[in-house]
C-alpha positions as CSV (number, residue, x, y, z in Angstrom):
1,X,-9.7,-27.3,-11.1
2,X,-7.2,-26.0,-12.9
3,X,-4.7,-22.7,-13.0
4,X,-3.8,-20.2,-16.1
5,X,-0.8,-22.1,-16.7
6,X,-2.5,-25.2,-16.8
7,X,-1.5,-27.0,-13.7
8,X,-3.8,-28.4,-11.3
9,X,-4.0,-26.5,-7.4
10,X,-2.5,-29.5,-6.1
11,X,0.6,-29.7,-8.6
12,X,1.4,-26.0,-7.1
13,X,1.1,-26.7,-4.0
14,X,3.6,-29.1,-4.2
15,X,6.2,-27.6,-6.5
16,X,5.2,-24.8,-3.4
17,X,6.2,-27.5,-0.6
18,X,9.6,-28.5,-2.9
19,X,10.8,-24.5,-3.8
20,X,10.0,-23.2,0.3
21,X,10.9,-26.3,2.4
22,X,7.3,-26.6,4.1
23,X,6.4,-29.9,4.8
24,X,2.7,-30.4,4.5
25,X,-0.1,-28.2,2.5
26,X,-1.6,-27.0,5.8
27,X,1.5,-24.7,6.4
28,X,0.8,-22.9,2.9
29,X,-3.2,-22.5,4.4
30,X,-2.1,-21.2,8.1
31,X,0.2,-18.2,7.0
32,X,3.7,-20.0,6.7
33,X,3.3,-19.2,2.9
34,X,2.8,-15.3,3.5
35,X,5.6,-15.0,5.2
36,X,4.0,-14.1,8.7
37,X,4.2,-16.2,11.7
38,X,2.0,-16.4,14.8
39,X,3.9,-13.9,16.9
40,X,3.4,-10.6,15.8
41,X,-0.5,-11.3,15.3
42,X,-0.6,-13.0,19.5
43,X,1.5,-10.1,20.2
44,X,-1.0,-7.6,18.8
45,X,-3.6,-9.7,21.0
46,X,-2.3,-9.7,24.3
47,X,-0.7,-6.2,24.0
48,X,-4.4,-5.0,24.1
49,X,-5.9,-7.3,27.3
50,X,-6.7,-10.0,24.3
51,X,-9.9,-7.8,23.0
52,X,-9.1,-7.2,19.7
53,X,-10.3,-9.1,16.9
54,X,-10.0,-9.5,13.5
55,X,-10.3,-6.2,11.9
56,X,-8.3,-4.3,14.8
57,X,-5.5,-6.9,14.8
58,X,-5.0,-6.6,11.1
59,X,-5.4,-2.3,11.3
60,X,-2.8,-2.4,14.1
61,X,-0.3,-5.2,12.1
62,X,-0.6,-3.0,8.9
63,X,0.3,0.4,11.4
64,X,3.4,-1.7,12.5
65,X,4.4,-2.3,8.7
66,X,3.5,-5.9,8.5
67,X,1.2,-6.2,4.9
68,X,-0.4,-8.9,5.1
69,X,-4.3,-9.7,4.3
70,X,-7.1,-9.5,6.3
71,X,-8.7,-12.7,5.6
72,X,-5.1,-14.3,6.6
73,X,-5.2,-12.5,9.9
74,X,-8.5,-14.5,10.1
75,X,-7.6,-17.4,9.7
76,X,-4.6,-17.7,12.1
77,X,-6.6,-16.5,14.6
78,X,-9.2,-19.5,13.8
79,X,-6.2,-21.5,13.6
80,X,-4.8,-19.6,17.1
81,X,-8.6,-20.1,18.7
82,X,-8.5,-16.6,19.4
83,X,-11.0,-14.2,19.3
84,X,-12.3,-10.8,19.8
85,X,-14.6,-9.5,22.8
86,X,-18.3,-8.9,21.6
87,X,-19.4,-6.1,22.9
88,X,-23.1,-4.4,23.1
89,X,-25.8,-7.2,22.5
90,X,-25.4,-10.4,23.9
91,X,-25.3,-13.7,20.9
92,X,-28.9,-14.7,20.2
93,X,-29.5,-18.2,18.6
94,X,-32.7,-18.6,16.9
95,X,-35.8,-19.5,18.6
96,X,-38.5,-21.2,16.6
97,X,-41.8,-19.3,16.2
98,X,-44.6,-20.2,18.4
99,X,-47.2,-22.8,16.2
100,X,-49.9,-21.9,14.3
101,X,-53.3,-23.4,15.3
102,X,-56.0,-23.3,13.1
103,X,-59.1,-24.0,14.2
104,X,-62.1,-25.5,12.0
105,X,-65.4,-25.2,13.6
């Protein structure tokens, strides 16, 4: 896979790692690349009794004047293992459908 300018993902990740002092590629995945660290985003959280999820953290960060995107704000809070209340409807797994029986006769 390769960029516009011709060099391969992993080639910019590591002239990344060399030009910003981060050690390993992870860091550039978990939001040390963007420029925004884990405490604004757990701040956010617990200022609001740790219900918020993805969407309201990110409404609430860009309020503050912290730009960052949405799918970033996901991911640290995967990375975090923090996560939003569900409310309404309780989570449903699948349940298999009853079996068919067809008689002959």
């Amino acid at each position: 896979m390769n960029t516009e300018s011709g060099q391969s993902v992993m080639s910019w990740i590591l002239l990344r790692q060399r030009t910003t002092g981060i050690s390993n590629a992870g860091s550039i995945l978990n939001g040390a690349a963007v420029g925004i660290s884990a405490m604004p985003l757990q701040r956010v959280y617990e200022e609001n009794y740790s219900v918020y999820g993805v969407r309201k953290v990110w409404r609430q960060l860009k309020r503050e004047g912290v730009g960052v995107a949405r799918c970033t704000i996901e991911h640290l809070m995967k990375v975090l293992q923090i996560r939003g209340v569900t409310r309404g409807k309780s989570v449903r797994t699948p349940v298999a459908a009853k079996p068919i029986h067809h008689w002959t006769g």
